[in-house]
ZADO-1210 file (C-alpha; in nm, 4 decimals, padded with zeros to 6 digits):
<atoms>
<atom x="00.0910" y="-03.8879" z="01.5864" code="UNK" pos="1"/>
<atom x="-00.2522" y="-04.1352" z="01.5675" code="UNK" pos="2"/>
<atom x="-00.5967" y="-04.0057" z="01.5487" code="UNK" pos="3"/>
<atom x="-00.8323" y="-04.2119" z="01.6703" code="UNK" pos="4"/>
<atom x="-01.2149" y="-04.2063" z="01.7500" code="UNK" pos="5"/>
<atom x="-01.1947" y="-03.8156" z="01.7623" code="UNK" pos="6"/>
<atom x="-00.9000" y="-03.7964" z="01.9990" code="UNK" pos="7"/>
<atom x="-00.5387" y="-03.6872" z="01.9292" code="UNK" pos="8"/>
<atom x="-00.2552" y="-03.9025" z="02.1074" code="UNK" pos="9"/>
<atom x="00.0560" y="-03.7493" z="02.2164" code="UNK" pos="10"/>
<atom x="00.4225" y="-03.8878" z="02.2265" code="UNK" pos="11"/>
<atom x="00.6413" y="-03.8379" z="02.5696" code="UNK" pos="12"/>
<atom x="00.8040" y="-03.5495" z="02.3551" code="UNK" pos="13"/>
<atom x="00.5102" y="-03.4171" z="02.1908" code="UNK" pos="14"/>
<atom x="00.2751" y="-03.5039" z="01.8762" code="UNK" pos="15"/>
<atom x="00.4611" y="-03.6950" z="01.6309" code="UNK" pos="16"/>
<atom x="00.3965" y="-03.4368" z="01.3288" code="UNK" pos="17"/>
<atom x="00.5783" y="-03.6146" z="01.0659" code="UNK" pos="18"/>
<atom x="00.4095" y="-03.6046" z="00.7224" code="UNK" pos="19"/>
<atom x="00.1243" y="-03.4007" z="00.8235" code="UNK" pos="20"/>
<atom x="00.0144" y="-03.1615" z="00.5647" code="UNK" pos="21"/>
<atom x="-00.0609" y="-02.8061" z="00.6622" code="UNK" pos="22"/>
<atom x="-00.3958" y="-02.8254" z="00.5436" code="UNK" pos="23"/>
<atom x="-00.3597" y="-03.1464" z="00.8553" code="UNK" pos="24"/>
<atom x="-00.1865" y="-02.9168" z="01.1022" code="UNK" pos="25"/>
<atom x="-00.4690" y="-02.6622" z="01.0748" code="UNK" pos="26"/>
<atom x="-00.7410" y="-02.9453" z="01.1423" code="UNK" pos="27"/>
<atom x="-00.5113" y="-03.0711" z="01.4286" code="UNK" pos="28"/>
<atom x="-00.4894" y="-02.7313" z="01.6008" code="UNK" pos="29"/>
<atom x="-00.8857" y="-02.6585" z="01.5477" code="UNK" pos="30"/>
<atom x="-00.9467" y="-02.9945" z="01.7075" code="UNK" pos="31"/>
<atom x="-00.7131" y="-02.8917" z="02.0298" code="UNK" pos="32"/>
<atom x="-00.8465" y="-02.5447" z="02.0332" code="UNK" pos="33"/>
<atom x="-01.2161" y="-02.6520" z="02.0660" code="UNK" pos="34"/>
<atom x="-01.1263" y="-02.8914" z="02.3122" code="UNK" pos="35"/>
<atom x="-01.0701" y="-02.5902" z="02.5331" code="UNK" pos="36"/>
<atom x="-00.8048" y="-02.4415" z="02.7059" code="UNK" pos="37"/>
<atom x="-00.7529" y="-02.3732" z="03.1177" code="UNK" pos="38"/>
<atom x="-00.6529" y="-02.0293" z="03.0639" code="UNK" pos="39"/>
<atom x="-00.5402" y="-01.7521" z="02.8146" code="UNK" pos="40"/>
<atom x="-00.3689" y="-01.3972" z="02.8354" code="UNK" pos="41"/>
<atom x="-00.5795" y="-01.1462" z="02.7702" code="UNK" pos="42"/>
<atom x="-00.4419" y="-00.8623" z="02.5151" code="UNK" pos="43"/>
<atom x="-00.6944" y="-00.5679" z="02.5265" code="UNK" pos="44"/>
<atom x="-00.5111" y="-00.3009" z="02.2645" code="UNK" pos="45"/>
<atom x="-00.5815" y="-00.2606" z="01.9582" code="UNK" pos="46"/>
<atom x="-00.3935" y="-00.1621" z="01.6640" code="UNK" pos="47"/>
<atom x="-00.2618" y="00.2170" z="01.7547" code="UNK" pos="48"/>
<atom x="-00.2987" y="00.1688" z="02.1293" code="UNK" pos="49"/>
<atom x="-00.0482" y="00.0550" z="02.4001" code="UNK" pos="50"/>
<atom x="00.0101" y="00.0098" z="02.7499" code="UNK" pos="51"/>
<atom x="-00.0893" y="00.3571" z="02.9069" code="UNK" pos="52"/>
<atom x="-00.3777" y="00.4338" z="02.6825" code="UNK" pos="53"/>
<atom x="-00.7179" y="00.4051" z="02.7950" code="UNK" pos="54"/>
<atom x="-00.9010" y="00.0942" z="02.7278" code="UNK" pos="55"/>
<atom x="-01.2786" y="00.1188" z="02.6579" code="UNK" pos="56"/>
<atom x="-01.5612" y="-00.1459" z="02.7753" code="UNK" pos="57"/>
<atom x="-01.6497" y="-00.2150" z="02.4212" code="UNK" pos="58"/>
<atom x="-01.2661" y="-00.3054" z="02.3225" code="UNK" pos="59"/>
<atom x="-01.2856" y="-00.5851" z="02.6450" code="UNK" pos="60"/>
<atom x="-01.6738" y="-00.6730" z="02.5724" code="UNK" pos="61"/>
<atom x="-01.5731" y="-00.7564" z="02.1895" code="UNK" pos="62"/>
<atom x="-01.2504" y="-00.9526" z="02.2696" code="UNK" pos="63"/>
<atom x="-01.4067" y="-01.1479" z="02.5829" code="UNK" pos="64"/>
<atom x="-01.6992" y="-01.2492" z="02.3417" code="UNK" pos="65"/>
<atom x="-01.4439" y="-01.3727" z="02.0794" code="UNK" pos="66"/>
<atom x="-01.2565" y="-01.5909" z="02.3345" code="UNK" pos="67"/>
<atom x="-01.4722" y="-01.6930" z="02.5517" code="UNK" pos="68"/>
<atom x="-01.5739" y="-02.0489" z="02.3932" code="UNK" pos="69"/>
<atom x="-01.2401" y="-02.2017" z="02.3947" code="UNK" pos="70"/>
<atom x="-01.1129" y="-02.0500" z="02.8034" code="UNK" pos="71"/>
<atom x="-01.2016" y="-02.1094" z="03.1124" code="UNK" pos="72"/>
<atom x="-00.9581" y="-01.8640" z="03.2842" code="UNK" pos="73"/>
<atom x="-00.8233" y="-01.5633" z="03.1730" code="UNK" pos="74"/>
<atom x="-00.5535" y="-01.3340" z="03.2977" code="UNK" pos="75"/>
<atom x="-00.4892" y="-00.9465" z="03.2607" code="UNK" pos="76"/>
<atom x="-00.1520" y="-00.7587" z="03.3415" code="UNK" pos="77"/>
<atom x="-00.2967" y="-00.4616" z="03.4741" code="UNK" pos="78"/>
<atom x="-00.5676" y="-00.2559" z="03.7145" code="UNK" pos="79"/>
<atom x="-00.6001" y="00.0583" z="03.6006" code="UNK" pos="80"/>
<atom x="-00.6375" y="00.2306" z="03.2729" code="UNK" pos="81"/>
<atom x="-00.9634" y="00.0690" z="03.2056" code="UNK" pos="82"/>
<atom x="-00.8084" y="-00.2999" z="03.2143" code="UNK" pos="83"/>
<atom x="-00.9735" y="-00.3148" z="03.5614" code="UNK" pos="84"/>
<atom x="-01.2615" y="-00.4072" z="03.2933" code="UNK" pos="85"/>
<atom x="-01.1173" y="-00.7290" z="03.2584" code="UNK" pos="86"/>
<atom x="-01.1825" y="-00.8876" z="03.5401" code="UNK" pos="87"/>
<atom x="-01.5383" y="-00.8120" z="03.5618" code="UNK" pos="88"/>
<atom x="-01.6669" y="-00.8574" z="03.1838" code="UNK" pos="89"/>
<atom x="-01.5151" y="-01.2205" z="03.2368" code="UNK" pos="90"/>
<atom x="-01.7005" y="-01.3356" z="03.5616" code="UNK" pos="91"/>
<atom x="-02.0085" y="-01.1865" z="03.3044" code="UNK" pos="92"/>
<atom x="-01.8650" y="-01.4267" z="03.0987" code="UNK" pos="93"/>
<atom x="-01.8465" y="-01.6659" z="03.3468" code="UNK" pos="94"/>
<atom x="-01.4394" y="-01.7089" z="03.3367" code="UNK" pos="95"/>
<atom x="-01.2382" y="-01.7313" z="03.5804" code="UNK" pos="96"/>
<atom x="-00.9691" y="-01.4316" z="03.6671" code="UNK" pos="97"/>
<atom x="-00.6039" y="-01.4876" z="03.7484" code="UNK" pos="98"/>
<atom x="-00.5506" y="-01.0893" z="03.7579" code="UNK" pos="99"/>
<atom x="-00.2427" y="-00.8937" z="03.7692" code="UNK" pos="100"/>
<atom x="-00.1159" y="-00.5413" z="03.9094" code="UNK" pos="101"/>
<atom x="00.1453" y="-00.4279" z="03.7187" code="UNK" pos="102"/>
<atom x="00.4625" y="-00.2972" z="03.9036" code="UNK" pos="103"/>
<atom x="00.7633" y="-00.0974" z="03.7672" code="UNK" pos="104"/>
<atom x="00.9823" y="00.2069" z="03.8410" code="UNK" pos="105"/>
<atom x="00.6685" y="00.4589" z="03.9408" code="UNK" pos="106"/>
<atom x="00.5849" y="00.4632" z="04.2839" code="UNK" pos="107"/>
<atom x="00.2572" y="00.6471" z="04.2342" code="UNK" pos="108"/>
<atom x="00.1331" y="00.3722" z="03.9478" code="UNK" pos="109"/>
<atom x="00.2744" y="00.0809" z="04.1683" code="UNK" pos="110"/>
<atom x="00.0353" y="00.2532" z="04.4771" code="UNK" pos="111"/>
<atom x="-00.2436" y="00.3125" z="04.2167" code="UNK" pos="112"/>
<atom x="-00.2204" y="-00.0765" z="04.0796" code="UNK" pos="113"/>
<atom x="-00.2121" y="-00.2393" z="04.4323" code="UNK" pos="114"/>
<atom x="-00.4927" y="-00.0342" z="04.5272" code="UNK" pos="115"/>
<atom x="-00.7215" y="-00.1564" z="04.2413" code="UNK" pos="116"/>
<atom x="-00.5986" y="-00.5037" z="04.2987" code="UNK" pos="117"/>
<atom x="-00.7156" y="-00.5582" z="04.6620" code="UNK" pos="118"/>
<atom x="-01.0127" y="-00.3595" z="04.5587" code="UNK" pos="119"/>
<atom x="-01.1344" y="-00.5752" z="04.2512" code="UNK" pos="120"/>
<atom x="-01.0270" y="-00.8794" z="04.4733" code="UNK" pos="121"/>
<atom x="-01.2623" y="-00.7582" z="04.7785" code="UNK" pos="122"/>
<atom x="-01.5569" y="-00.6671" z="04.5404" code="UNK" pos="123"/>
<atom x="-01.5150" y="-01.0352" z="04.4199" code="UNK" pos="124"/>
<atom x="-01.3386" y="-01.0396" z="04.0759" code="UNK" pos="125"/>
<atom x="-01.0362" y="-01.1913" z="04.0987" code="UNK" pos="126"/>
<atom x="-00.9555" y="-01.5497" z="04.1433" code="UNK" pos="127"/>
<atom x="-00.5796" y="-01.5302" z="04.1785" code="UNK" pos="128"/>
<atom x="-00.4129" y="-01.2201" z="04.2334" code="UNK" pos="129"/>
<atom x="-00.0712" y="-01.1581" z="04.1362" code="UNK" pos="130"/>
<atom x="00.1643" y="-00.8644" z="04.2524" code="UNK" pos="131"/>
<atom x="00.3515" y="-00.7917" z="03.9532" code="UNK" pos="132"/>
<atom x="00.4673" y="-00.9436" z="03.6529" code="UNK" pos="133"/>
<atom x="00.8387" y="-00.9808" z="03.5468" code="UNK" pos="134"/>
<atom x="01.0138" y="-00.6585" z="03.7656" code="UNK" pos="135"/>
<atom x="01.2521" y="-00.8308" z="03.9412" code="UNK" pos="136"/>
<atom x="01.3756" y="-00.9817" z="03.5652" code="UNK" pos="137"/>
<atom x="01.3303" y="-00.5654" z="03.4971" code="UNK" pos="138"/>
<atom x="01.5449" y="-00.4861" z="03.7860" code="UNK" pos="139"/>
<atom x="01.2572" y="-00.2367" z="03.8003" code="UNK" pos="140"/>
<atom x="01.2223" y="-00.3137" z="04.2388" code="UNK" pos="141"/>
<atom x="01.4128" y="-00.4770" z="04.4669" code="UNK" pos="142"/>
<atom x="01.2936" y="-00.8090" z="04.6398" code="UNK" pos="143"/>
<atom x="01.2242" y="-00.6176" z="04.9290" code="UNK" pos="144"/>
<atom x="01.0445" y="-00.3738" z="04.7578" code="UNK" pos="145"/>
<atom x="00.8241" y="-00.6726" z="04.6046" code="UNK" pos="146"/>
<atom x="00.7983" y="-00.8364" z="04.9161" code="UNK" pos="147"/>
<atom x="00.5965" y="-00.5458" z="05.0699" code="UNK" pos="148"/>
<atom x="00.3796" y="-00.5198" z="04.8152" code="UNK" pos="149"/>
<atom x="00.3199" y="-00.9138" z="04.8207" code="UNK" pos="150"/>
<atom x="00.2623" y="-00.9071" z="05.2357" code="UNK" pos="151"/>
<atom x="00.0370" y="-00.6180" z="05.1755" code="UNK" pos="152"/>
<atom x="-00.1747" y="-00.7734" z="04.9504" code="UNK" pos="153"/>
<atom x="-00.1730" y="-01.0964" z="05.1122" code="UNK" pos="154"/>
<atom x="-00.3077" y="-00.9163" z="05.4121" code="UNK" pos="155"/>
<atom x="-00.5910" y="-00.7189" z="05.2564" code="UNK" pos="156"/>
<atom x="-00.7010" y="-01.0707" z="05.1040" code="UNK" pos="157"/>
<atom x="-00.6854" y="-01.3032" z="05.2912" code="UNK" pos="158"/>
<atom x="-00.9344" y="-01.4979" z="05.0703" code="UNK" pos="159"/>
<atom x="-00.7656" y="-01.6343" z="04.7205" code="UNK" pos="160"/>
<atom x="-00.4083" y="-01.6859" z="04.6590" code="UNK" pos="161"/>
<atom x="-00.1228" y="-01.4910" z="04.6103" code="UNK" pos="162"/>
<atom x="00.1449" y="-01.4621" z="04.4020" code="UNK" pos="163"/>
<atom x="00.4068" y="-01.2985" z="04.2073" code="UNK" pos="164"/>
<atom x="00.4768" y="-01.3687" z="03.7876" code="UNK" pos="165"/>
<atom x="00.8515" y="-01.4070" z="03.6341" code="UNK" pos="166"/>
<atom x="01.0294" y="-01.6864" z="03.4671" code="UNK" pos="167"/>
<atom x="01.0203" y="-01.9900" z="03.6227" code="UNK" pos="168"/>
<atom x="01.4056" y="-01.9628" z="03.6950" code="UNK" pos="169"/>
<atom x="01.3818" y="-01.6529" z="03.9242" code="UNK" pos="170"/>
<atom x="01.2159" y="-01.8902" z="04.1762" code="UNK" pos="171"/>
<atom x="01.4893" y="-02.0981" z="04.2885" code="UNK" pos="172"/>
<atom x="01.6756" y="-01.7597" z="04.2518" code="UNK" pos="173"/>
<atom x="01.5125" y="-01.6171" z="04.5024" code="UNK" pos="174"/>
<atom x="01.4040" y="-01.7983" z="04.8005" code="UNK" pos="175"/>
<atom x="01.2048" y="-01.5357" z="04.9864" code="UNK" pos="176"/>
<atom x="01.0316" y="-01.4276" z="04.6985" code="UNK" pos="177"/>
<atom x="00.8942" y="-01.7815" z="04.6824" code="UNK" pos="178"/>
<atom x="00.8325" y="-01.8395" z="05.0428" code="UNK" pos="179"/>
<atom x="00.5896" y="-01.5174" z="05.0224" code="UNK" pos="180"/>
<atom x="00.3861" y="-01.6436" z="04.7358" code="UNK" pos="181"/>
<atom x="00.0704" y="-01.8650" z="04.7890" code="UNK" pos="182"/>
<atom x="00.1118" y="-02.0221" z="04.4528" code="UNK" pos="183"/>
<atom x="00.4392" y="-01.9834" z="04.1850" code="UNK" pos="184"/>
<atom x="00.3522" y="-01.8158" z="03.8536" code="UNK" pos="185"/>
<atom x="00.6126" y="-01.8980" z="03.6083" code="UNK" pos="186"/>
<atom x="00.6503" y="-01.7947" z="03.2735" code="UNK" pos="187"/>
<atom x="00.8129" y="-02.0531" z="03.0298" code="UNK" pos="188"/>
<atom x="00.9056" y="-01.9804" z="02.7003" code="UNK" pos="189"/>
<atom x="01.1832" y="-02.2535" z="02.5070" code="UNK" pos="190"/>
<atom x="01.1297" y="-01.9873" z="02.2270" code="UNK" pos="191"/>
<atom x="01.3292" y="-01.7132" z="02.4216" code="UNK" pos="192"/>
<atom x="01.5813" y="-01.9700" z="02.5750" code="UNK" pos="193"/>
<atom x="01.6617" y="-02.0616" z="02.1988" code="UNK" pos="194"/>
<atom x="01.5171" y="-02.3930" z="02.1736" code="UNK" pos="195"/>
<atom x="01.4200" y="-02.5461" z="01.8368" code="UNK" pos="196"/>
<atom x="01.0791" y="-02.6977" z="01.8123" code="UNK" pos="197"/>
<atom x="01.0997" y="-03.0108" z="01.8299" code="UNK" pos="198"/>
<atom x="01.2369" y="-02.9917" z="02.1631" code="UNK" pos="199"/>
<atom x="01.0679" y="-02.7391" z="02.2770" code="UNK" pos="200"/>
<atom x="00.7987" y="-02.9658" z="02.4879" code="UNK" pos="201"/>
<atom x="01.0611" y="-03.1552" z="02.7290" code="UNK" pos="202"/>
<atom x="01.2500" y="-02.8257" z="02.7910" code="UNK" pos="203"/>
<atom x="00.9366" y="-02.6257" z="02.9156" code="UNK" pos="204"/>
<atom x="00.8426" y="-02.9371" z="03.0765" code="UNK" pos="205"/>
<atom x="01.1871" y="-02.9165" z="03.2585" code="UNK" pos="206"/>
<atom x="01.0817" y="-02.5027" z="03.3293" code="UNK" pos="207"/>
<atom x="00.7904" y="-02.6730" z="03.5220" code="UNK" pos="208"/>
<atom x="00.9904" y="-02.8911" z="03.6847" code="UNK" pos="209"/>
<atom x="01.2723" y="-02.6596" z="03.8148" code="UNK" pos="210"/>
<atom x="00.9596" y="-02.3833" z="03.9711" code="UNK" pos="211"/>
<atom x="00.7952" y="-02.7193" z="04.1257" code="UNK" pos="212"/>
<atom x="01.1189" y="-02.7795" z="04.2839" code="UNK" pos="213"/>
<atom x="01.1339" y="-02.3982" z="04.3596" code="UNK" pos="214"/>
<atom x="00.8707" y="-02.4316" z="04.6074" code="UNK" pos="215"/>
<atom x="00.9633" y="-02.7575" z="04.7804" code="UNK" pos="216"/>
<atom x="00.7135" y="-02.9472" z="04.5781" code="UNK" pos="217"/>
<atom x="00.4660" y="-02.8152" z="04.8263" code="UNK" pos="218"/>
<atom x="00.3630" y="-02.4968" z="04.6396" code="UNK" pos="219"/>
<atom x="00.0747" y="-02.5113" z="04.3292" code="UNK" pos="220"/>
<atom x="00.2754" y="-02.4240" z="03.9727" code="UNK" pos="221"/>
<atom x="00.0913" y="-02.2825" z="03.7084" code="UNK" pos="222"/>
<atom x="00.2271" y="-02.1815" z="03.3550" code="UNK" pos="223"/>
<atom x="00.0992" y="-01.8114" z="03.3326" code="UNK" pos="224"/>
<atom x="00.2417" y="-01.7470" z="02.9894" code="UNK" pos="225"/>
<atom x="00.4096" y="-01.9729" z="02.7019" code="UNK" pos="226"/>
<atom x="00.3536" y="-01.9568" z="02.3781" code="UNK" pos="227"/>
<atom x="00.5639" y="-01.9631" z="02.0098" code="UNK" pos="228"/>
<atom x="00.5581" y="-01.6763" z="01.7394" code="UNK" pos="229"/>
<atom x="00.3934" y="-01.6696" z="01.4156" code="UNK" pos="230"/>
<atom x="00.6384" y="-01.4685" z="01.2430" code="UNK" pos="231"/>
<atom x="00.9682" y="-01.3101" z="01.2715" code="UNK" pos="232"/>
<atom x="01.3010" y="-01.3588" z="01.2721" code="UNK" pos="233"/>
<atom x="01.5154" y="-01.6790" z="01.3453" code="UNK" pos="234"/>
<atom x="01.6097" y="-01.6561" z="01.7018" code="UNK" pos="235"/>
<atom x="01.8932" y="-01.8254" z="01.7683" code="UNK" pos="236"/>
<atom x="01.7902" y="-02.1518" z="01.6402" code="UNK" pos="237"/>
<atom x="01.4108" y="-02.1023" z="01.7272" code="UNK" pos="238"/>
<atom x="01.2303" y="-02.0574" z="01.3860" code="UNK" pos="239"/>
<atom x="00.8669" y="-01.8305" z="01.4559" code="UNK" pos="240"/>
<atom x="00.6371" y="-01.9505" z="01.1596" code="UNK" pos="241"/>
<atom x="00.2362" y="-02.0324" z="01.1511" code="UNK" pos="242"/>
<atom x="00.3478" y="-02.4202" z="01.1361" code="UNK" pos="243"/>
<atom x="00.5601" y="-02.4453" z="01.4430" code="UNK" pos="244"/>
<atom x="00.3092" y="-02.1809" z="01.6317" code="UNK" pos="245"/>
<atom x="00.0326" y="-02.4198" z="01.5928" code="UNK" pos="246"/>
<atom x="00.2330" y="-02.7429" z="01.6461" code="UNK" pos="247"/>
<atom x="00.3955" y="-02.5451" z="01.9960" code="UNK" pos="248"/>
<atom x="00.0235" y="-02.5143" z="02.0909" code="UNK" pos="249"/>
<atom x="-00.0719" y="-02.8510" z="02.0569" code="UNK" pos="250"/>
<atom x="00.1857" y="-03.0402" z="02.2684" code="UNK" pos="251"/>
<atom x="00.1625" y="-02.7837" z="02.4968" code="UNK" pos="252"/>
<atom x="-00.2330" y="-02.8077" z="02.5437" code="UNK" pos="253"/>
<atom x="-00.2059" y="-03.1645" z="02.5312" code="UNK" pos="254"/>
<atom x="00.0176" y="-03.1350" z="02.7593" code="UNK" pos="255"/>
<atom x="-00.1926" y="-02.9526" z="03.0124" code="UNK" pos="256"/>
<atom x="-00.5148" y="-03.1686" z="02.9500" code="UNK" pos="257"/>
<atom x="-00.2632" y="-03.5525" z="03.0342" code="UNK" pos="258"/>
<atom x="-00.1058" y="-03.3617" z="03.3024" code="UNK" pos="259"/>
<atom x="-00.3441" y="-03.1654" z="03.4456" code="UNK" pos="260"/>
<atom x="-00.1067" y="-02.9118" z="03.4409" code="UNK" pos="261"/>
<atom x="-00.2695" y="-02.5414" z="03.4612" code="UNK" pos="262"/>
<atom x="-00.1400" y="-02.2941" z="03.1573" code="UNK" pos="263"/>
<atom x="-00.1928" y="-01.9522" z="03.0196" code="UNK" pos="264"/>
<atom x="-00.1463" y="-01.9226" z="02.6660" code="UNK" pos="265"/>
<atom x="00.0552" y="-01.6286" z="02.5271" code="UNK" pos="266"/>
<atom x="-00.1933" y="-01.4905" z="02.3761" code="UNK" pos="267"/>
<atom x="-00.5064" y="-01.3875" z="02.2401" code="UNK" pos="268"/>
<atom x="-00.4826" y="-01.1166" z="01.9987" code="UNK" pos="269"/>
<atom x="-00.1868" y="-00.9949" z="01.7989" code="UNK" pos="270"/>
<atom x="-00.0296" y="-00.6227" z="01.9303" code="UNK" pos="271"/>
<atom x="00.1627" y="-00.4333" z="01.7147" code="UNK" pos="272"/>
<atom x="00.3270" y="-00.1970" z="02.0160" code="UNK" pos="273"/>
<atom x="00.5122" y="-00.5457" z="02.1288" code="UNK" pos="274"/>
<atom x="00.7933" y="-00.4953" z="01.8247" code="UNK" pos="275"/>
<atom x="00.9471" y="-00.2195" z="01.9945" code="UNK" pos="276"/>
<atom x="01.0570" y="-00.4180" z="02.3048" code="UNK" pos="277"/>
<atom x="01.0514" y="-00.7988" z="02.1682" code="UNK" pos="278"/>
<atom x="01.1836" y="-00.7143" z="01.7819" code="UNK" pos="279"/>
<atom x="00.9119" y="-00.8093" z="01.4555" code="UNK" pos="280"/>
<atom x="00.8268" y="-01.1129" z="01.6641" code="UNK" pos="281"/>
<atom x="00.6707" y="-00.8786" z="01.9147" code="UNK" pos="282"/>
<atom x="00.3337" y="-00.8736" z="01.7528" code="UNK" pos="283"/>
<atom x="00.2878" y="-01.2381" z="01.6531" code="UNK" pos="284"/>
<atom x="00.1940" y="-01.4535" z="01.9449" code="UNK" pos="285"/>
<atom x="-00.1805" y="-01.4327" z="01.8864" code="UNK" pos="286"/>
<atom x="-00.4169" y="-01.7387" z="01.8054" code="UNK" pos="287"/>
<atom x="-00.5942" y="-01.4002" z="01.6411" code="UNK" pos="288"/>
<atom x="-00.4429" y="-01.1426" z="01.4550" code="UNK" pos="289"/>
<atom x="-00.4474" y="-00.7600" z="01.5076" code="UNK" pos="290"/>
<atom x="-00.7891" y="-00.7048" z="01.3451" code="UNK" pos="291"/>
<atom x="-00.9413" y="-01.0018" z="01.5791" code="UNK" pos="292"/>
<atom x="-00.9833" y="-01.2406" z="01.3041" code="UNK" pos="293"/>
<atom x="-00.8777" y="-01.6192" z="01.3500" code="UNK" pos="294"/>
<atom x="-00.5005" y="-01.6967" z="01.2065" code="UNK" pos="295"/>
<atom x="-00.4878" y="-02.0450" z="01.1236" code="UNK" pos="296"/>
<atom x="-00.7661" y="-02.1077" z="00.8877" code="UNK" pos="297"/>
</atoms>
């Protein structure tokens, strides 16, 4: 890795981070950070809430305000429960909304979410729309049950693409699915796929590449989640810790700047409820922590 006149200069496999300090890192990752990013997930509870609870304005004002210098999209996972705030505090913002209704096992939520969707997207808050996140990977719907929810969508508006989120592998898994969407949204994570560090750059770069080739090569890829834990446990090989959460950031935003590849960063805050489905690593994917305060200083 080379600094030079202000700019940071990537290897085919990432930044060579061989040497650097810590105190080095840190500088490194501010440098990237204020560079800017295309997009970043948007996590709206704070400590002692969780998906379900009702989110106020001044929770979404207070977080948008925090991130708002270093995004120029953002995306949220859901359409009711007050995160239907999302969307419009950001175009405030002036941010651009890749927006999400989520889908599971409850026919009356699924109804209520798609509803909200097409209705945020007609009153002109949402950029992207996607039709669920993750519930085929759930087994929470059938693709056929997706797919109707996709068409429907699709034909309320007709106006901004649509798609549907889940790792980039269920897209050459399931054709139709793919054929439906207007754009793929995969998420890529080397972390849960057991990859150490310092090859976690060419594998998610492979992720990319297998969606891309999911589509025909015809269909618009973006990265709507990746990202590397702060703390936790060793999984399988891939070590969380502030060090390899920052240097996971870097390749992959330098990634997305050489590239022009479009990416969603997992994530913006730090949420606690996450460690009873993902284990202590759960609630440490956040550039800030629980209390909204900057981690790598």
């Amino acid at each position: 890795m080379s600094i030079r006149e202000g700019k940071i200069m990537a290897l085919a496999g990432g930044v060579d981070f061989a040497n650097k300090s810590k105190e080095e890192l840190k500088d490194i990752f501010k440098k990237v950070l204020n560079n800017g990013m295309h997009g970043l997930c948007f996590s709206p509870y704070k400590e002692g809430q969780k998906p379900g609870d009702i989110l106020s304005e001044n929770q979404i004002r207070r977080r948008m305000e925090i991130i708002k210098p270093y995004t120029k999209w953002v995306r949220s996972f859901s359409c009711i429960e007050g995160n239907e705030l999302i969307p419009m505090i950001a175009k405030e913002f002036g941010i651009k909304t890749l927006v999400g209704a989520w889908l599971g096992k409850d026919p009356e939520k699924n109804e209520q979410e798609i509803a909200a969707l097409i209705k945020l997207a007609n009153d002109g808050y949402v950029d992207i729309a996607a039709v669920g996140n993750e519930v085929l990977y759930r087994n929470e719907l059938s693709e056929d049950e997706l797919l109707v929810f996709i068409k429907r969508v699709k034909k309320e508006i007709k106006h901004i693409p649509v798609g549907y989120v889940d790792a980039y592998y269920e897209f050459s898994n399931r054709p139709k699915i793919t054929e439906a969407c207007d754009v793929i949204l995969a998420n890529c994570y080397p972390f849960w796929e057991c990859c150490h560090l310092d090859y976690s750059l060419m594998y998610m770069k492979q992720m990319f590449y297998q969606a891309l080739h999911a589509g025909g090569g015809l269909k618009q890829v973006i990265i709507t989640e990746t990202g590397w834990p702060s703390e936790g446990e060793d999984y399988k090989g891939a070590l969380p810790s502030f060090e390899n959460a920052m240097k996971y950031f870097i390749n992959t935003q330098l990634w997305s700047k050489e590239e022009d590849i479009e990416i969603f960063h997992f994530t913006s805050f730090d949420e606690s409820w996450k460690v009873g489905s993902e284990g202590d690593v759960g609630a440490c994917w956040g550039i800030w922590d629980k209390n909204e305060n900057f981690k790598y200083l």
